[in-house]
C-alpha positions as CSV (number, residue, x, y, z in Angstrom):
1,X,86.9,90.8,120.7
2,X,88.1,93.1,118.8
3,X,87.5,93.4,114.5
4,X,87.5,96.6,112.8
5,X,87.0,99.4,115.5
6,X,89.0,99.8,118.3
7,X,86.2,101.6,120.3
8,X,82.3,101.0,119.9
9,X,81.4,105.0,120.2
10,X,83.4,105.5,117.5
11,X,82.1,103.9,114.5
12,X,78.7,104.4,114.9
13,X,77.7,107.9,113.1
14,X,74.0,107.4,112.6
15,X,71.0,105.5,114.6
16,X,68.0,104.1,114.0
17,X,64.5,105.3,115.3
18,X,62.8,102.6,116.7
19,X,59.4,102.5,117.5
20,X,57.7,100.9,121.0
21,X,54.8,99.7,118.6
22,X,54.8,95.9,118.6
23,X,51.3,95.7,117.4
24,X,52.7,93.8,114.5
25,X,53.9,91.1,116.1
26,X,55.7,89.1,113.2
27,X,58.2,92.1,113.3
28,X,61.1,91.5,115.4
29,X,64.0,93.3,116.3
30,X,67.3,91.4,117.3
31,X,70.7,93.0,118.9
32,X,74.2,91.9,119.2
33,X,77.7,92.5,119.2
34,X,80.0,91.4,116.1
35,X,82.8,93.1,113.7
36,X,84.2,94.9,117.3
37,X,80.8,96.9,116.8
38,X,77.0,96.8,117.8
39,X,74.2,95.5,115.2
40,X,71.0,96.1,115.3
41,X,68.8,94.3,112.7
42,X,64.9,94.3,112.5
43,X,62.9,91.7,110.3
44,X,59.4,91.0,109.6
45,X,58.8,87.7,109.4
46,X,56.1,85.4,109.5
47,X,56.7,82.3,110.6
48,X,58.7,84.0,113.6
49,X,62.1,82.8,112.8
50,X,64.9,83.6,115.3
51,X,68.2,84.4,112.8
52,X,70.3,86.0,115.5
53,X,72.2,82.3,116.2
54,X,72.5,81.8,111.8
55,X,73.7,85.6,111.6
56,X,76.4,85.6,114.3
57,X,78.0,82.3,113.1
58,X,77.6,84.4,109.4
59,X,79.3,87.5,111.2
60,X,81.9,85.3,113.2
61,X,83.2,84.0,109.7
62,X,83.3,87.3,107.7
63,X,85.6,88.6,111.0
64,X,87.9,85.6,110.1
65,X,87.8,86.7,106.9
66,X,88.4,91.0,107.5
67,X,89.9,91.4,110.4
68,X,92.9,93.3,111.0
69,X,92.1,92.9,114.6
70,X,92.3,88.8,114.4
71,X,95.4,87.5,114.4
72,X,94.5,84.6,112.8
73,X,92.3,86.4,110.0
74,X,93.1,85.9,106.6
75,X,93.8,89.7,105.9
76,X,96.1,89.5,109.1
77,X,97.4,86.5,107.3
78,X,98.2,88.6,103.9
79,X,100.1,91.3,105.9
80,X,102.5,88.9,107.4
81,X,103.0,87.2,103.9
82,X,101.8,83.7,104.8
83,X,101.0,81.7,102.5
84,X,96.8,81.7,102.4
85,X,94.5,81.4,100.2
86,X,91.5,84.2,100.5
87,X,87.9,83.2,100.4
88,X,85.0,85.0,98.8
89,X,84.3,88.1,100.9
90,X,87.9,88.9,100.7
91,X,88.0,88.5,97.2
92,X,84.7,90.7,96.8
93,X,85.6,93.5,99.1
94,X,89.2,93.7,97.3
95,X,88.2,93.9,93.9
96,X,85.4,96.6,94.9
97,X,88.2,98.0,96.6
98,X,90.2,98.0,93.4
99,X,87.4,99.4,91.0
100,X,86.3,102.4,93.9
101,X,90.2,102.9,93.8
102,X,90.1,103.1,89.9
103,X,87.2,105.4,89.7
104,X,88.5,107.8,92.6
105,X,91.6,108.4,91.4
106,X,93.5,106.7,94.3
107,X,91.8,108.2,96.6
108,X,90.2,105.7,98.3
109,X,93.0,103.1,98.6
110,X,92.4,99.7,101.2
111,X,96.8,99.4,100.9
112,X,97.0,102.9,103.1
113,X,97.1,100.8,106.2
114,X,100.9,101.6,106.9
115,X,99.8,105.7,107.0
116,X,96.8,104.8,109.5
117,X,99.7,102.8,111.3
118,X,102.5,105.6,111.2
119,X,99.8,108.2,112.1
120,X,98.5,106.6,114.8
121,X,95.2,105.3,113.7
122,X,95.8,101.6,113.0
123,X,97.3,98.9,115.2
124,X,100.4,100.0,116.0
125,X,102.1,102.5,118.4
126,X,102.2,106.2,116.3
127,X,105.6,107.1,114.9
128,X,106.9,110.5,114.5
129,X,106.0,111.9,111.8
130,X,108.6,113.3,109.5
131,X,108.1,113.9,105.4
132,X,110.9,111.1,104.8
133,X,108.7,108.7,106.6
134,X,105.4,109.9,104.6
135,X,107.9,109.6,101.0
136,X,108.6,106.2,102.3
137,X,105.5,104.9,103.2
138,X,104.2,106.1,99.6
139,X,106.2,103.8,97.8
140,X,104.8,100.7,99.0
141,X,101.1,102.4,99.0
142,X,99.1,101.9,96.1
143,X,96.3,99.2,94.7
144,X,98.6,98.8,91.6
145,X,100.9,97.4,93.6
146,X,99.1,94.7,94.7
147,X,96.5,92.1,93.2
148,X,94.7,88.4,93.0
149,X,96.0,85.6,91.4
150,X,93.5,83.0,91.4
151,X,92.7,82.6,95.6
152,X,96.2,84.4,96.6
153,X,97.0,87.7,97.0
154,X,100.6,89.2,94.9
155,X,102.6,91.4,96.1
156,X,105.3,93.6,94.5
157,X,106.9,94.8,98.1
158,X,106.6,92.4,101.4
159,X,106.1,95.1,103.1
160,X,102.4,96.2,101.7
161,X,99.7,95.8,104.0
162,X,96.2,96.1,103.6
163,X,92.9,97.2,105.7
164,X,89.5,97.2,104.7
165,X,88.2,98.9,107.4
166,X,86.4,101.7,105.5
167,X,84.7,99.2,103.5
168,X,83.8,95.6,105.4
169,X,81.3,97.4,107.1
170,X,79.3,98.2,105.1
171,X,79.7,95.5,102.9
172,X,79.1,93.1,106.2
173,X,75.4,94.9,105.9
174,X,75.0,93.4,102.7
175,X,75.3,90.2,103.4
176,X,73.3,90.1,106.1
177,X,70.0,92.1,104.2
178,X,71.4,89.5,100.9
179,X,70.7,86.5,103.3
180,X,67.6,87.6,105.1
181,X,66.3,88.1,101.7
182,X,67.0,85.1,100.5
183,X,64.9,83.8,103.5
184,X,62.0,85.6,101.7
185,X,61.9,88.6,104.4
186,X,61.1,91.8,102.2
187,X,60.8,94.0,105.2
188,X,63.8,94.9,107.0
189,X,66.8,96.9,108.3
190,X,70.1,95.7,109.1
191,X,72.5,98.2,110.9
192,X,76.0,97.1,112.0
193,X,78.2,99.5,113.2
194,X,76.1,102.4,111.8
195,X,76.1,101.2,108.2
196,X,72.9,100.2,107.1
197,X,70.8,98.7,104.2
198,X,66.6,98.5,104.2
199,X,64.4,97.3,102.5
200,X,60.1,97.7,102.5
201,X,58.2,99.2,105.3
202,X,58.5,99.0,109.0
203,X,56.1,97.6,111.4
204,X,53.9,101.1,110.9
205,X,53.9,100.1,107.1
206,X,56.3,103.7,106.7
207,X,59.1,103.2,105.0
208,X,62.7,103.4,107.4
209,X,63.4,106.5,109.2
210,X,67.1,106.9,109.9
211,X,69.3,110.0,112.4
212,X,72.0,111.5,111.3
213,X,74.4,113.1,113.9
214,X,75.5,116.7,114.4
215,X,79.5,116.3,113.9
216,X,80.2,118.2,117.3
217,X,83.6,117.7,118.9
218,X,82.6,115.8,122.2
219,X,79.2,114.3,120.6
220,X,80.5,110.5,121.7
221,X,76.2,108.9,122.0
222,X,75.1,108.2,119.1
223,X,71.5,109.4,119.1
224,X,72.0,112.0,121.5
225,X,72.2,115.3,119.3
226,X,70.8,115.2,115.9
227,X,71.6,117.1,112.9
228,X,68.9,115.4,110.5
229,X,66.3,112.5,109.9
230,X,66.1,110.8,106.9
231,X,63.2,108.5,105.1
232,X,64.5,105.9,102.5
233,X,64.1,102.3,101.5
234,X,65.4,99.7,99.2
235,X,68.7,101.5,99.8
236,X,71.4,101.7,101.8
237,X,73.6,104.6,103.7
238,X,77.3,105.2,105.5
239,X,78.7,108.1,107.3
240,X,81.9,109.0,107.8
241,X,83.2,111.7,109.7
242,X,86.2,113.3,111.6
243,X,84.9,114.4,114.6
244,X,84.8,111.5,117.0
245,X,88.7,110.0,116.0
246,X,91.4,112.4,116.2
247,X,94.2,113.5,118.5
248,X,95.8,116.9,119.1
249,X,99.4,116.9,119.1
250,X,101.5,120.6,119.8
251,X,98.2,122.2,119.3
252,X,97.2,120.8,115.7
253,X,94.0,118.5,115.3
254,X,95.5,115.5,113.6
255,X,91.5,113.6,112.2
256,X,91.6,109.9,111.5
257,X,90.5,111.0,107.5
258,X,94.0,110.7,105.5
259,X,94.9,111.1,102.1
260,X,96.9,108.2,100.4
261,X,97.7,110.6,97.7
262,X,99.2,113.1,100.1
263,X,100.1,110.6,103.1
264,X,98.8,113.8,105.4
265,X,95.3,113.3,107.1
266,X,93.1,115.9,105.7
267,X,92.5,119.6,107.1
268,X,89.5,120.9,105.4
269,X,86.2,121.9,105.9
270,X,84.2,119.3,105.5
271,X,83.3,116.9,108.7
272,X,80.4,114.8,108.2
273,X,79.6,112.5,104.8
274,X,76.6,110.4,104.6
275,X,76.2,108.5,101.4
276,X,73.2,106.5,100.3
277,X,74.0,103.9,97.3
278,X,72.1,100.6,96.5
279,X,74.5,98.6,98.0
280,X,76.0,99.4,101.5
281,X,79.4,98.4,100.4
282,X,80.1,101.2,98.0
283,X,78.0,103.9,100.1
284,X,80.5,102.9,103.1
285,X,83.3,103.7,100.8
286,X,82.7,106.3,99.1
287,X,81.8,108.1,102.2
288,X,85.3,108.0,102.7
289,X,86.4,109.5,99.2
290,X,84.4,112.1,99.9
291,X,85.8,112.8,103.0
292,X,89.2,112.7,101.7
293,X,88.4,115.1,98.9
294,X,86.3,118.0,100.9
295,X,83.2,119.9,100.4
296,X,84.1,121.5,96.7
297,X,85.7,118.1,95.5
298,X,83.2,116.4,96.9
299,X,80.2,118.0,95.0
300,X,81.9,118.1,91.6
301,X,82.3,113.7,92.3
302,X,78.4,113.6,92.7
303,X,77.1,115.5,89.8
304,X,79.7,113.5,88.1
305,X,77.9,110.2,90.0
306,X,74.2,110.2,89.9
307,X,74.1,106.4,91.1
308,X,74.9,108.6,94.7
309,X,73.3,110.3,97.0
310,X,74.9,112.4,99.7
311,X,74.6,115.1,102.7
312,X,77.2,116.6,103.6
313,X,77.9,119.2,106.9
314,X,81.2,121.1,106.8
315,X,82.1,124.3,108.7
316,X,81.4,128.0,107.1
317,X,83.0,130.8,109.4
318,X,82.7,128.7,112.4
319,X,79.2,128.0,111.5
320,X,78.1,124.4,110.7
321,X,76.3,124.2,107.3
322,X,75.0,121.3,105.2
323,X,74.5,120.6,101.7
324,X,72.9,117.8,100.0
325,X,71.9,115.9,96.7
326,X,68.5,116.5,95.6
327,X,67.5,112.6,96.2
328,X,68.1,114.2,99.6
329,X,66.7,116.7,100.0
330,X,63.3,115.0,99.3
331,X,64.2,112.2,101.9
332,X,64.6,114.5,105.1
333,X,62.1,114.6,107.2
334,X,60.8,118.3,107.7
């Protein structure tokens, strides 16, 4: 089934560092397969509780709820204009949507989906790319252009469209960490599709340890080539990147990263954002505005954003470099 990623390898940017210590044995790890991704969630519990049956049926309804992938999903629903009413993730995640969208400028803008489409990073077959296609698709691109009324969405152009792709995620972390702890667990990490939200100490009594990985061109395995570790808790953390989803076409690299303002997928330096934030929602998106906005831009929005914490590796004459908020900088692992 698919939900928001058309391949596995490519949505997962980071991985967890498990231990093979189980002296702890109210600690317990659970795996599965939801949102088109992998989720790995680990939980200390104890009375021993088994939550992987509660949190699939949990994960099975968000999909319902997110999913461009679903064709009976009531996002999928929204795009075709049917008449639906939206239920509460949908209305969270929009008006997030709405207030990151606000606060970047545009930049970060869930009503690009016809751009991801035309360019050949949604749903649909790529089109050919001219700048009266981009002018057009502008028009009807744009979170002023759409809004709630009550449980239904408005539109001022049937033809708007809307994925939350760069934002469900992460936000899908939340409500799993929300609802383990309001099972009482203190103690745990919930990772789905690489975005991930802790909380307390692992079964060492350390707080989380966390991979980042190097953005090489061909670097598919998560895991496999590392560019840094982090330590954190009581906090959550995205990565977006461009180095896993792009095509070349006439010999230009075209990277799944695109600009709504522009309507052109970005060409700059910058190839790897990992955000931390206290809730995984709004690191998992603005890890995408500051993709879209590059190294420079990127900076100036954190000093201007304290509430986030960031590392970001970009390419320096051909030389991979990183550069990180000072929260950071304390939370790598040496």
């Amino acid at each position: 089934m698919k939900c928001f990623t058309t391949y596995l390898h490519l949505s997962v940017f980071a991985f967890i560092l498990f231990s093979c210590d189980f002296s702890v044995q109210q600690y317990k790890t659970i795996d599965g397969f939801a949102l088109g991704t992998t989720y790995h969630i680990i939980y200390n519990d104890g009375q021993k509780r088994d939550f992987q049956p509660a949190i699939d049926s949990i994960l099975t309804v968000f999909c319902k709820s997110l999913s461009i992938y679903d064709s009976i999903s009531i996002i999928t629903k929204v795009n075709r204009n049917e008449p639906v009413e939206v239920d509460d993730f949908f209305v969270t995640v929009f008006n997030h949507s709405r207030e990151i969208y606000d606060i970047s400028a545009g930049v970060f803008d869930i009503s690009a989906a016809p751009l991801f489409d035309a360019w050949g990073f949604g749903f649909k077959h790529k089109e050919k790319i001219t700048p009266q296609i981009i002018d057009s698709l502008k028009k009807i691109i744009g979170m002023d252009k759409i809004w709630l009324e009550g449980r239904h969405v408005v539109k001022i152009d049937s033809r708007i469209s809307l994925s939350m792709n760069a934002v469900a995620k992460g936000y899908s972390s939340d409500v799993i960490a929300e609802w383990l702890e309001a099972k009482g667990i203190t103690d745990y990490l919930v990772e789905i599709g690489g975005e991930i939200r802790c909380a307390g100490k692992n079964k060492q009594g350390k707080i989380w340890a966390v991979a980042i990985d190097k953005p090489e061109d061909g670097n598919m395995i998560p895991g496999e080539n590392i560019q840094a570790i982090v330590q954190f808790t009581n906090r959550s953390m995205a990565t977006s990147g461009n180095y896993r989803k792009y095509y070349i076409e006439d010999g230009q690299k075209y990277a799944h990263t695109i600009n709504p303002k522009t309507g052109y997928p970005v060409t700059h330096s910058l190839l790897s954002v990992t955000v931390f934030a206290d809730d995984c929602m709004s690191a998992d998106a603005y890890a995408t505005v500051l993709m879209v906005l590059g190294v420079e831009e990127a900076e100036k929005f954190l000093n201007n954003h304290p509430e986030l914490d960031a590392y970001l590796i970009f390419e320096e004459n051909e030389t991979m470099k990183s550069w990180c908020t000072p929260a950071v900088q304390k939370m790598l692992r040496k």
